[in-house]
C-alpha positions as CSV (number, residue, x, y, z in Angstrom):
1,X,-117.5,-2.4,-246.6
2,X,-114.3,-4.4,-247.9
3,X,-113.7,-2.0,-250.7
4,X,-113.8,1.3,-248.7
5,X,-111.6,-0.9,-246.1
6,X,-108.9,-1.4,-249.1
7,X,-108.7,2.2,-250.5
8,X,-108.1,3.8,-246.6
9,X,-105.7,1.0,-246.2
10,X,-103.9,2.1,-249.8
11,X,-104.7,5.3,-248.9
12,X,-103.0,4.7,-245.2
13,X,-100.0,3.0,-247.2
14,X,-99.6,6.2,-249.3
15,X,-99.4,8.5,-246.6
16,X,-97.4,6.4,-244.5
17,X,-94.5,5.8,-246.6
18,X,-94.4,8.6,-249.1
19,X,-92.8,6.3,-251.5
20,X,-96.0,3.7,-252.7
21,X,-97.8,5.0,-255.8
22,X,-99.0,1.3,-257.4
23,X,-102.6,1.8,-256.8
24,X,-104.5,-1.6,-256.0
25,X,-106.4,-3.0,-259.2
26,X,-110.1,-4.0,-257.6
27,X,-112.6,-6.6,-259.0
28,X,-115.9,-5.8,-257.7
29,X,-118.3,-8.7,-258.4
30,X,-121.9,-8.9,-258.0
31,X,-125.4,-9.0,-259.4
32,X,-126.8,-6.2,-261.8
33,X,-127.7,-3.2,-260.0
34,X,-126.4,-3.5,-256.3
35,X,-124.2,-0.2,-257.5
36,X,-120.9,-1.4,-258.6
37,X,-120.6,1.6,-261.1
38,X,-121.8,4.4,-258.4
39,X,-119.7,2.7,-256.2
40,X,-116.3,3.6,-258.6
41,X,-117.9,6.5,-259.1
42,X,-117.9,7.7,-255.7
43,X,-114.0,6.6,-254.9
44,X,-113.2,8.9,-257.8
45,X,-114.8,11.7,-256.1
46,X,-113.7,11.4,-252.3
47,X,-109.7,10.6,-253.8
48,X,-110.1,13.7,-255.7
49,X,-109.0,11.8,-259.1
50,X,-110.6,12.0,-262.6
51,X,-113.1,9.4,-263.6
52,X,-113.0,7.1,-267.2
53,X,-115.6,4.7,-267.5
54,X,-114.3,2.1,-270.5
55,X,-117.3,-0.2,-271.4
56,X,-115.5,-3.9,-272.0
57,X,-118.7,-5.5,-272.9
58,X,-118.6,-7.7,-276.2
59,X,-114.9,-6.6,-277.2
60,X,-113.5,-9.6,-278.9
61,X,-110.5,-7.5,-280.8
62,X,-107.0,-7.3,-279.4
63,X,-106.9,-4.1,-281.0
64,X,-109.5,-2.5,-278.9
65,X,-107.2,-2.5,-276.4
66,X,-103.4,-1.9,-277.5
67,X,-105.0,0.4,-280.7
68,X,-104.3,-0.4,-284.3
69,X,-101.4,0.3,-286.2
70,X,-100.6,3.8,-288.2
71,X,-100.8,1.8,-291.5
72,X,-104.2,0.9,-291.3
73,X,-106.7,3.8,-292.2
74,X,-108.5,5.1,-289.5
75,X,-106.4,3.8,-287.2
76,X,-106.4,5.1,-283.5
77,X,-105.3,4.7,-279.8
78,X,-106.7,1.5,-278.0
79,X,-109.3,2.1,-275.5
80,X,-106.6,2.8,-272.4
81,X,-105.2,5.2,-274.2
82,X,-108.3,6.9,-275.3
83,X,-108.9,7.1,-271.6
84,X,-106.3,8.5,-270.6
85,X,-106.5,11.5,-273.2
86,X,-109.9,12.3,-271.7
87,X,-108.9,12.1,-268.1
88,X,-106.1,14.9,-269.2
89,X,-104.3,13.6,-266.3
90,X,-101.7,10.5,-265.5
91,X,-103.3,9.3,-262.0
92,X,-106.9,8.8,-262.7
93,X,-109.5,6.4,-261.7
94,X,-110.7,4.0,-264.6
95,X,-113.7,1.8,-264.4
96,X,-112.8,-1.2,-266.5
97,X,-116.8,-2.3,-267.3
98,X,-118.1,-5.6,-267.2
99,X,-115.2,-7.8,-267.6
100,X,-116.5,-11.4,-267.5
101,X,-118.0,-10.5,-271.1
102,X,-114.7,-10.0,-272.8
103,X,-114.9,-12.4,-276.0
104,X,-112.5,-13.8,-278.5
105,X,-112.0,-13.9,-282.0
106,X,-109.2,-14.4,-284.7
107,X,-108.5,-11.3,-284.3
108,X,-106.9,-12.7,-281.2
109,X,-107.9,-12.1,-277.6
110,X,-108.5,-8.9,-275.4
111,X,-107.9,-10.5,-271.8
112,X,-104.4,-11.2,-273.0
113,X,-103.9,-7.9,-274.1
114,X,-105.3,-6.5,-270.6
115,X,-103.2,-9.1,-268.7
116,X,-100.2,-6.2,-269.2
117,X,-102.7,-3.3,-268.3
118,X,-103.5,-4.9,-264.7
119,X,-100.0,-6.2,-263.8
120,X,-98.5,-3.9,-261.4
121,X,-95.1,-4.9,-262.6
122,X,-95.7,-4.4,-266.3
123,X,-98.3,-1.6,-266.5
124,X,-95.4,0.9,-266.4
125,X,-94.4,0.1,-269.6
126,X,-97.2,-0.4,-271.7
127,X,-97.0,-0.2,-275.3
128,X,-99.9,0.8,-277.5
129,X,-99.5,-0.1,-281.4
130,X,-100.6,3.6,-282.5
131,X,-98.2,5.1,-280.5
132,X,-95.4,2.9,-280.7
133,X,-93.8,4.3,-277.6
134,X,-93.9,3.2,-274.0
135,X,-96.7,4.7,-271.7
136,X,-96.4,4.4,-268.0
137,X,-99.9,3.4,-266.2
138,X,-98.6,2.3,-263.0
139,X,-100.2,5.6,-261.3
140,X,-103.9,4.5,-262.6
141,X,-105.9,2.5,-260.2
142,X,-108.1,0.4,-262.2
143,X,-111.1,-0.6,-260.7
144,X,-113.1,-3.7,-263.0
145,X,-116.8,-5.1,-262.4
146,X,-117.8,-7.8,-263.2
147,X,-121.5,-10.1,-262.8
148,X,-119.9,-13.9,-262.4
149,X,-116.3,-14.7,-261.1
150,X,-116.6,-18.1,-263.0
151,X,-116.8,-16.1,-266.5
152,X,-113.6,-14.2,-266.2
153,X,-110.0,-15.7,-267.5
154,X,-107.8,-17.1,-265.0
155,X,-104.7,-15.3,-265.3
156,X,-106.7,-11.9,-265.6
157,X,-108.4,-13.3,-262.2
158,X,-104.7,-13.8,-260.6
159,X,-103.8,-9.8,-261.1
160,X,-106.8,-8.9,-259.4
161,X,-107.7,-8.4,-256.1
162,X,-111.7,-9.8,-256.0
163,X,-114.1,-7.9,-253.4
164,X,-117.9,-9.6,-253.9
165,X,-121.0,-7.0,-253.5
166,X,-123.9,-9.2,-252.3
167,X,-127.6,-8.7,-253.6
168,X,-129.5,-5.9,-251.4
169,X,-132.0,-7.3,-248.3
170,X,-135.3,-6.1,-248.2
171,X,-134.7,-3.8,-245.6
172,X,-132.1,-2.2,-247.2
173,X,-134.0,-1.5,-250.5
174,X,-136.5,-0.1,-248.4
175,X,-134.0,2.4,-246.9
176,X,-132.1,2.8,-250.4
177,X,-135.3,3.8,-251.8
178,X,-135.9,6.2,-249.3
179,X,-132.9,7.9,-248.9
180,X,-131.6,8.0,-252.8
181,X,-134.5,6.6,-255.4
182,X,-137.3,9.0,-253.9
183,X,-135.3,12.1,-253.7
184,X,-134.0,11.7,-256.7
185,X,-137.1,10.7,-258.8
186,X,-138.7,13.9,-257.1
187,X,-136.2,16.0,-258.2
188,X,-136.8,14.4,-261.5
189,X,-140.2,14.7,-262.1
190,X,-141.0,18.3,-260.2
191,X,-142.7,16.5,-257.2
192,X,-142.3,17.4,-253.7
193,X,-142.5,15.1,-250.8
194,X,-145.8,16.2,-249.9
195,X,-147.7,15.7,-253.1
196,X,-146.1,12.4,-253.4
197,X,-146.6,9.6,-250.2
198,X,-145.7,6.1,-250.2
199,X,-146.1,4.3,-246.7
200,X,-143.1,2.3,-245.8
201,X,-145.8,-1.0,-246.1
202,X,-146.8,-0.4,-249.2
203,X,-143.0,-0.2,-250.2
204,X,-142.2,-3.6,-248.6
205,X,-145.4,-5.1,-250.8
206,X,-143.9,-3.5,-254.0
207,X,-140.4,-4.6,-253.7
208,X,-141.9,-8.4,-252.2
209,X,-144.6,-8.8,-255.4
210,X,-143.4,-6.8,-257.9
211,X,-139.5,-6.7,-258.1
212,X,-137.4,-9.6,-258.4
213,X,-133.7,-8.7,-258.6
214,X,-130.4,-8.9,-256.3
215,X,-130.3,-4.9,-257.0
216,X,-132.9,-1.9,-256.8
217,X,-133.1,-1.3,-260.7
218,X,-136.6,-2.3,-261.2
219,X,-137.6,-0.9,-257.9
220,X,-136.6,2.5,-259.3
221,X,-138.4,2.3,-262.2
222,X,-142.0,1.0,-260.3
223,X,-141.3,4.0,-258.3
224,X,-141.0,6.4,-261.6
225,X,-143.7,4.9,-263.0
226,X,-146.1,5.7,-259.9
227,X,-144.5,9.2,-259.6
228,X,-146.2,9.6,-263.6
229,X,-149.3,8.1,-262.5
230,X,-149.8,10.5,-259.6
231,X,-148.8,13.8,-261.7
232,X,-151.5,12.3,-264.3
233,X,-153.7,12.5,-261.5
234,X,-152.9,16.4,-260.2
235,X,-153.3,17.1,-263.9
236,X,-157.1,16.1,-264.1
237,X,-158.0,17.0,-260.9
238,X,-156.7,20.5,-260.2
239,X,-158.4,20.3,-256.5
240,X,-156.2,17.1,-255.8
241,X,-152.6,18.9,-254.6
242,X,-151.3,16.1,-252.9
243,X,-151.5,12.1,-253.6
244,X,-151.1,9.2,-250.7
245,X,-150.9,5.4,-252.7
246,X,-153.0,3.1,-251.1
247,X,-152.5,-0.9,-252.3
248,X,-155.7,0.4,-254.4
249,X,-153.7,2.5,-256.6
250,X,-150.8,0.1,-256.6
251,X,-153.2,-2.9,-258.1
252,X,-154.5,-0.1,-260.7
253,X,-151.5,1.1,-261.5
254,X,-149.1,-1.8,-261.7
255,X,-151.5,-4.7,-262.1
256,X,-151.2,-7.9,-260.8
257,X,-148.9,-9.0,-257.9
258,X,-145.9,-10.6,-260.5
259,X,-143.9,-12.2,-257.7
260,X,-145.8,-14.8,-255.4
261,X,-144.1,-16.4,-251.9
262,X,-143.9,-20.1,-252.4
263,X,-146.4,-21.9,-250.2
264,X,-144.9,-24.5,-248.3
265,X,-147.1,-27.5,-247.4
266,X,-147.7,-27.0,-243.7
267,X,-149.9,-30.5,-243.2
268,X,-148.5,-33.2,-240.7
269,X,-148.3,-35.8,-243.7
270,X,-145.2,-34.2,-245.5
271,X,-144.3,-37.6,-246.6
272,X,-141.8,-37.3,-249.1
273,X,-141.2,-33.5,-248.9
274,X,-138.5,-31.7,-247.3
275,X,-137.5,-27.9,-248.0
276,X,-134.3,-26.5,-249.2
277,X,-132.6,-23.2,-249.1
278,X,-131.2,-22.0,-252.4
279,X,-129.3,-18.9,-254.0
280,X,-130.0,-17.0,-256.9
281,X,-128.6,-14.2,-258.5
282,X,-131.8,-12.4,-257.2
283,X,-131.3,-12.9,-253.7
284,X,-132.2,-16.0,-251.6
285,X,-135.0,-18.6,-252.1
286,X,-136.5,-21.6,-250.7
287,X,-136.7,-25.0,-252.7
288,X,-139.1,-27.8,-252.2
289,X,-138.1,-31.0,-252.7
290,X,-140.6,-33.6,-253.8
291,X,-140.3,-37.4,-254.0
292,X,-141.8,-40.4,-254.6
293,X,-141.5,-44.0,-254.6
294,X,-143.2,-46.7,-257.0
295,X,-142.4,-50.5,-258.2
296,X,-139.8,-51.1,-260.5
297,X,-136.2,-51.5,-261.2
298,X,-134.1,-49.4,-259.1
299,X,-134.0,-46.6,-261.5
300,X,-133.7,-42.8,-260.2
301,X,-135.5,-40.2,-262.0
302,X,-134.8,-36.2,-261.5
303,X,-136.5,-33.8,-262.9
304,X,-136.8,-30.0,-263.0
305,X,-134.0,-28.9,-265.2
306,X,-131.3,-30.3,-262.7
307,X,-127.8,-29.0,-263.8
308,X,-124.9,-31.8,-263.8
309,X,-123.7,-31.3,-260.3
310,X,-127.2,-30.9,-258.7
311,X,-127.7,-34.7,-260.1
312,X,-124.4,-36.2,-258.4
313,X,-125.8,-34.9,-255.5
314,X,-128.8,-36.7,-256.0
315,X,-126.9,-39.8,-256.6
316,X,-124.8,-39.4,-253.6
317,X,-127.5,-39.1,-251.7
318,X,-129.4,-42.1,-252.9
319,X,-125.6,-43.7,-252.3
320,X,-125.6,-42.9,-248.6
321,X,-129.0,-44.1,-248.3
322,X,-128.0,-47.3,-249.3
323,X,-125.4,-48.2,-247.0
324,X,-127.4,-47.1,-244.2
325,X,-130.6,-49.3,-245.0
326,X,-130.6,-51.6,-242.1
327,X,-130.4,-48.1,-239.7
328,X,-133.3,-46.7,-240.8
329,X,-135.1,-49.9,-241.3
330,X,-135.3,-50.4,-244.7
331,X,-135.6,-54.0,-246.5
332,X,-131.7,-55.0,-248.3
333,X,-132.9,-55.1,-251.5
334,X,-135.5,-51.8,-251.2
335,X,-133.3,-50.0,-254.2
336,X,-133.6,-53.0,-256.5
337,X,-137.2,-53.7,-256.6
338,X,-138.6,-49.9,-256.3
339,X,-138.0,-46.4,-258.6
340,X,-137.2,-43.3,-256.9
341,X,-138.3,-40.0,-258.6
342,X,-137.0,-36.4,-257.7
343,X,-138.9,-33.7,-258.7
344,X,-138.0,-29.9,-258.0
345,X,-141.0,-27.5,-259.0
346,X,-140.4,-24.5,-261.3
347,X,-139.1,-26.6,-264.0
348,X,-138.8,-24.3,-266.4
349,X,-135.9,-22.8,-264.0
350,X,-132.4,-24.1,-264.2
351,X,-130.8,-25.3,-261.2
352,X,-127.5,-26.3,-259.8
353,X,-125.3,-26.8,-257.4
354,X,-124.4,-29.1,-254.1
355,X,-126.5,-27.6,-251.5
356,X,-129.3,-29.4,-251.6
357,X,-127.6,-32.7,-251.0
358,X,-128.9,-33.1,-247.4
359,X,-132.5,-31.9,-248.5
360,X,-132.5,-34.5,-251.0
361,X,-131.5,-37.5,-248.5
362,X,-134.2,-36.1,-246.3
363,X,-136.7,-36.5,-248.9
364,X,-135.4,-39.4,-250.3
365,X,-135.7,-41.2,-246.5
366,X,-138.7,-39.5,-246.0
367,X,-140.7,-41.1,-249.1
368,X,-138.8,-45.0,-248.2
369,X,-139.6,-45.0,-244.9
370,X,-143.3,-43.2,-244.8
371,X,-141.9,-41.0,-242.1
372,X,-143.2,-37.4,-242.3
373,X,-140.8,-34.6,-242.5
374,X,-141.3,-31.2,-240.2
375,X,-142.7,-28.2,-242.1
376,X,-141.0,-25.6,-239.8
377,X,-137.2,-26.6,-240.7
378,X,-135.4,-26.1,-243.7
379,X,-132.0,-27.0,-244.7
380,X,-129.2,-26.6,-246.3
381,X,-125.6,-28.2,-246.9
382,X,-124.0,-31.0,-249.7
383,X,-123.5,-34.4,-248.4
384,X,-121.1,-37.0,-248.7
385,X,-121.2,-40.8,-249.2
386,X,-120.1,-41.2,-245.3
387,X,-122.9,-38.9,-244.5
388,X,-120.2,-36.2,-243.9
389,X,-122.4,-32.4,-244.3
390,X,-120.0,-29.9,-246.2
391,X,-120.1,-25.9,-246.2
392,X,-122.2,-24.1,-248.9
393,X,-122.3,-20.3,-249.7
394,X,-124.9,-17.7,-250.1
395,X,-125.9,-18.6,-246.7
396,X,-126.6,-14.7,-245.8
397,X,-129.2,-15.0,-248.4
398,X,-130.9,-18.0,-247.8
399,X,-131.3,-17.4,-243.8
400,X,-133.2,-14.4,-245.2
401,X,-135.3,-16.3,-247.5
402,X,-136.0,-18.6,-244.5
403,X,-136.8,-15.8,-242.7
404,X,-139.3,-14.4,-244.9
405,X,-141.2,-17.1,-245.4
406,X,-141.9,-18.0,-241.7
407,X,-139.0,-20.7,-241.1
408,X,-138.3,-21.3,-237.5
409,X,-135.1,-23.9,-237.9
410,X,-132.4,-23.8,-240.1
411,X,-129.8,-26.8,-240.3
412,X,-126.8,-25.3,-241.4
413,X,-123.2,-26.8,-242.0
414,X,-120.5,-26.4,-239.1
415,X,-118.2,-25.1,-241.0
416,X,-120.3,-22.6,-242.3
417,X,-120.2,-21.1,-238.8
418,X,-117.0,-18.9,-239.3
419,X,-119.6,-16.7,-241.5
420,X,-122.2,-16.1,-239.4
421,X,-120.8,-13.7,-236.5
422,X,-120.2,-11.6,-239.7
423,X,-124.1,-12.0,-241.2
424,X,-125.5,-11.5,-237.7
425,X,-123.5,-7.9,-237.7
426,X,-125.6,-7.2,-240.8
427,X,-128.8,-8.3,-240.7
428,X,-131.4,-9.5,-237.6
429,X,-132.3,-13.5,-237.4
430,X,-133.0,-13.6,-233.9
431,X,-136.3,-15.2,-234.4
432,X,-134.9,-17.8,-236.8
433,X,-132.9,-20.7,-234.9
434,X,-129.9,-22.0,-236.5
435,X,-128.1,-25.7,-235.7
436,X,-125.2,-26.5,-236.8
437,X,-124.8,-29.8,-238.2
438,X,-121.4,-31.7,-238.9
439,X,-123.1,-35.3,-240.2
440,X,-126.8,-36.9,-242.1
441,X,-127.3,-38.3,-237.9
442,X,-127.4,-35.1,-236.8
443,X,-129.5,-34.1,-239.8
444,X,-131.9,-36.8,-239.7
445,X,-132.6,-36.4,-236.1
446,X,-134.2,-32.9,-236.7
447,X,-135.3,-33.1,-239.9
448,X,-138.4,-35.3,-239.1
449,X,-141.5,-35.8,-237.0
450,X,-140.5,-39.2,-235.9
451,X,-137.1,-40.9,-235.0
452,X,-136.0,-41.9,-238.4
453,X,-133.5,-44.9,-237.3
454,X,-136.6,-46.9,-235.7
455,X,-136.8,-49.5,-237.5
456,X,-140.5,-49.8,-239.4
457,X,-139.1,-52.6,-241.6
458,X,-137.8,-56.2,-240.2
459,X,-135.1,-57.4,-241.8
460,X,-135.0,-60.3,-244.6
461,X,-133.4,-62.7,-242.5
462,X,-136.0,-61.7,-239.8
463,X,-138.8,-62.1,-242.4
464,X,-137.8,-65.3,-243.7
465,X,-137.7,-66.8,-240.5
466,X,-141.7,-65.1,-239.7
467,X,-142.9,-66.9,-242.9
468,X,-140.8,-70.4,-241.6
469,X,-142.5,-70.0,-238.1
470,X,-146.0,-69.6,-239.6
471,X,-145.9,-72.5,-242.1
472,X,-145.3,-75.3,-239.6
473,X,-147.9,-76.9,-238.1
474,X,-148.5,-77.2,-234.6
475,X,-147.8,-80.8,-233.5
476,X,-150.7,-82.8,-231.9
């Protein structure tokens, strides 16, 4: 892990010189619940330092941070200071929480104020307004989380050093649950491991139908929530002493499955259709693309709560379509005398992004030329007007999602291939086959069932000439 790799190398540093005592300042970024604050936590403890945890959630006064002044009543210490009074010590570790949802106000603006707190050059001067005299911080190592890179200030951004946690796999929740959530919900409620037995199956069909989250926070509470049932159950049956769940009890108890697998359209007439691989802050996820094609006026429809760069995509693609009409067969003036429409199901979802710039064209050339697309290959990768395929990210994520449900190819972006030795070291897709693809040709000529640049439409010129050749009679 990259943030156990950076405090062995200060660590290493430390040792090594005898002289180095600026501690790194560490931005972990990630979804809710993949253990950001245990994580802080637990470097506190194995550095031997005291722990501050300093909540930075919906602070939108400057004060809050450098304290208020003695001539305001009830005036006290910022927050940093505060901190460091309970830590009773000048080298502890604080947790600066949830950064990205600093606000601002006329009261002016924290992130400024923290800009001198997180600069190793300045931090050993800091001056708080209540105490009106310098305080050195340069032996803290602050250590900030935060959910979304994009949502914290730039020059706050530039001090830090930014080290992303990834959402959880399934496998790994599996083995988190086991090894932490269990042991410690047992502990909890009184239970030993005998009177309470979940199969590892039944575990994989609660965190597949009835969690939905990047993290395991959910999947701990399903598990207290069972561990109640089943001391509800030894309570009115004294003969009962031990309880195994069955998927019986897990329909009882926790109702309906709440999280379904999209179905993807496995018939031979996918005419129109072509399936994407997307990222959430959940995890990974597959996206089906639908299209269709009716007379009109070369208008171009999207639907499904498409976010602004999600549509350029769309109209790149249609672009590259264009100047590649004669290839695939297509009539000149196809885009002037038909409408294109773009749908992407789940509307009430918001999505965005370039990704799905290649599944689009794939769709898009699918639904012109009547050529059915393959259901066992999904995609992935933006697209450019020369039919150039560009890197995306989350691709560790969406190789899962393609894995789970039942992909067998996955076209993925050249230059995406730097990542993969790294996601192949982590989790198992040796039944998934990747391609790497550099342009739409290469694309194209997996993506479907049938060669996509035979031509299935004759020219104009060609079908002018037809319609000359029939009228004449035949001379006598």
């Amino acid at each position: 892990m990259k943030v156990k790799e950076r405090i062995i190398e200060f660590l290493a540093a430390k040792k090594y010189s005898k002289t180095v005592e600026r501690s790194p300042i560490i931005c972990l970024v990630g979804p809710p619940g993949v253990g950001k604050t245990s994580l802080v936590q637990s470097i506190a403890k194995s550095l031997g330092r005291e722990y501050v945890r300093i909540s930075l959630g919906g602070i939108r006064d400057e004060a809050e941070i450098r304290g208020h002044r003695r001539t305001y009543i009830g005036a006290l210490p910022g927050k940093i200071v505060q901190g460091m009074r309970k830590a009773k010590t000048v080298n502890p570790v604080i947790l600066l929480d949830e950064i990205d949802k600093i606000t601002r106000d006329l009261h002016g603006d924290p992130a400024a104020a923290l800009l001198e707190v997180l600069d190793p050059e300045q931090n050993k001067s800091f001056s708080d307004h209540f105490l009106e005299v310098e305080y050195d911080l340069s032996k803290v190592m602050f250590i900030a989380t935060a959910n979304m890179i994009e949502s914290i200030p730039y020059p706050l951004f530039d001090r830090m050093e930014i080290i992303t946690l990834p959402g959880y796999t399934e496998d790994e929740k599996v083995n988190i649950a086991y090894n932490f959530l269990l042991p410690k919900n047992l502990k909890e409620y009184g239970l030993t491991e005998n009177q309470f037995i979940l199969t590892k199956e039944l575990m994989h069909e609660i965190i597949a139908h009835y969690t939905k989250e990047a993290g395991v926070r959910q999947l701990e509470r399903i598990i207290a929530k069972l561990m109640r049932k089943v001391i509800q159950t030894l309570l009115n049956d004294k003969k009962t002493t031990s309880v195994t769940i069955t998927i019986t009890h897990i329909r009882e108890w926790l109702g309906h499955q709440r999280y379904k697998k999209t179905v993807l359209e496995q018939s031979n007439r996918r005419i129109g259709l072509a399936t994407g691989l997307a990222w959430t802050e959940f995890g990974g996820d597959i996206l089906e693309i639908e299209t269709t094609v009716i007379n009109g006026k070369g208008g171009l429809t999207l639907t499904g709560q498409l976010g602004e760069v999600m549509q350029e995509s769309a109209h790149a693609a249609l672009s590259y379509i264009r100047s590649r009409a004669s290839e695939l067969g297509l009539p000149a003036s196809f885009y002037s005398s038909k409408d294109l429409h773009i749908h992407i199901p789940e509307g009430a979802t918001p999505k965005d992004g370039p990704s799905a710039g290649i599944t689009m064209s794939v769709a898009l050339i699918s639904a012109l030329t009547k050529n059915p697309t393959r259901a066992d290959v999904a995609m992935t990768g933006e697209v450019t007007l020369r039919g150039r395929v560009l890197p995306i990210g989350g691709l560790k994520e969406k190789l899962l999602a393609a894995q789970q449900h039942g992909i067998k190819t996955v076209l993925v972006p050249t230059e995406n291939k730097d990542e993969m030795d790294e996601i192949l070291k982590e989790v198992n897709l040796n039944n998934l086959e990747l391609i790497f693809v550099e342009t739409m040709d290469e694309v194209l000529a997996k993506a479907f069932v049938n060669d996509p640049f035979k031509k299935t439409h004759k020219p104009e010129a060609e079908k002018k000439a037809t319609k000359r050749f029939l009228k004449k009679k035949p001379k006598k």
